[in-house]
C-alpha positions in Angstrom: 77.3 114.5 107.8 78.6 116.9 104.9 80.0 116.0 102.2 83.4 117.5 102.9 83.5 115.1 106.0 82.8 111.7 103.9 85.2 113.1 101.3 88.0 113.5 104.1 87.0 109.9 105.7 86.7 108.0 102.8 90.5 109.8 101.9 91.5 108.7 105.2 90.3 105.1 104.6 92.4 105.3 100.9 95.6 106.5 102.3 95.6 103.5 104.8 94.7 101.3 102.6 97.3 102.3 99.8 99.9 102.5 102.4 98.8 98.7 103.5 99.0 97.5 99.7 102.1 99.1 99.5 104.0 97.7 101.9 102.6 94.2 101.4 104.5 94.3 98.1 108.1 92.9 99.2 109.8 92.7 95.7 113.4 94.0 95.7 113.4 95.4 99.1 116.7 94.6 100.4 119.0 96.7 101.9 122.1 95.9 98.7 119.5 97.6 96.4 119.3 100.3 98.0 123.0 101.4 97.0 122.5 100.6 93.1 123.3 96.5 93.8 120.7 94.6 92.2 121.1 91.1 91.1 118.1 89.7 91.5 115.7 89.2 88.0 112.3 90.8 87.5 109.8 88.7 85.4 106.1 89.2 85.3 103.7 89.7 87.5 101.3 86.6 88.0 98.7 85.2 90.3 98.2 87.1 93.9 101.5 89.6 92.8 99.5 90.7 89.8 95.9 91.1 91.8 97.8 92.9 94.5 99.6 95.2 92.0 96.2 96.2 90.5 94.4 96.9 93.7 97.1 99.2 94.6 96.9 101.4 91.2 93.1 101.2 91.6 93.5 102.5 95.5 96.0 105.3 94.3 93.5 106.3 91.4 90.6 106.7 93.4 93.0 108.4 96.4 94.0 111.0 93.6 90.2 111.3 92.1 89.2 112.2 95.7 91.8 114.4 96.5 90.9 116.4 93.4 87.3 116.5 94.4 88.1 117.1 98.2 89.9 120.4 96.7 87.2 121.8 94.7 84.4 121.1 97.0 
């Protein structure tokens, strides 16, 4: 195995993964916002919404970082 095919895998794994995260993240997904209504109030993030938020800027980090190495390898 080269390492230009664990570098595509492991993006492969990344992008599901961050896709997964992402979606798993409900807040302020309804259909009213989408047209500019929003009435519903954002505090901060705590517990399992604060875990899940840092997982997914760690996933897209690393996603990035590996794209940038899969580019110049």
């Amino acid at each position: 195995m080269t390492l230009q095919s664990v570098l595509t895998i492991s993006q492969v794994v990344l992008a599901i993964l961050l896709m997964v995260s992402i979606l798993i993240q409900s807040r302020g997904a309804s259909l009213g916002e989408v047209f500019g209504g929003s009435s519903t109030f954002y505090g901060t993030r705590r517990g399992s919404e604060k875990s899940l938020f840092i997982i997914t800027t760690v996933l897209a980090s690393l996603f990035v970082l590996i794209a940038l190495v899969n580019l110049f390898v």
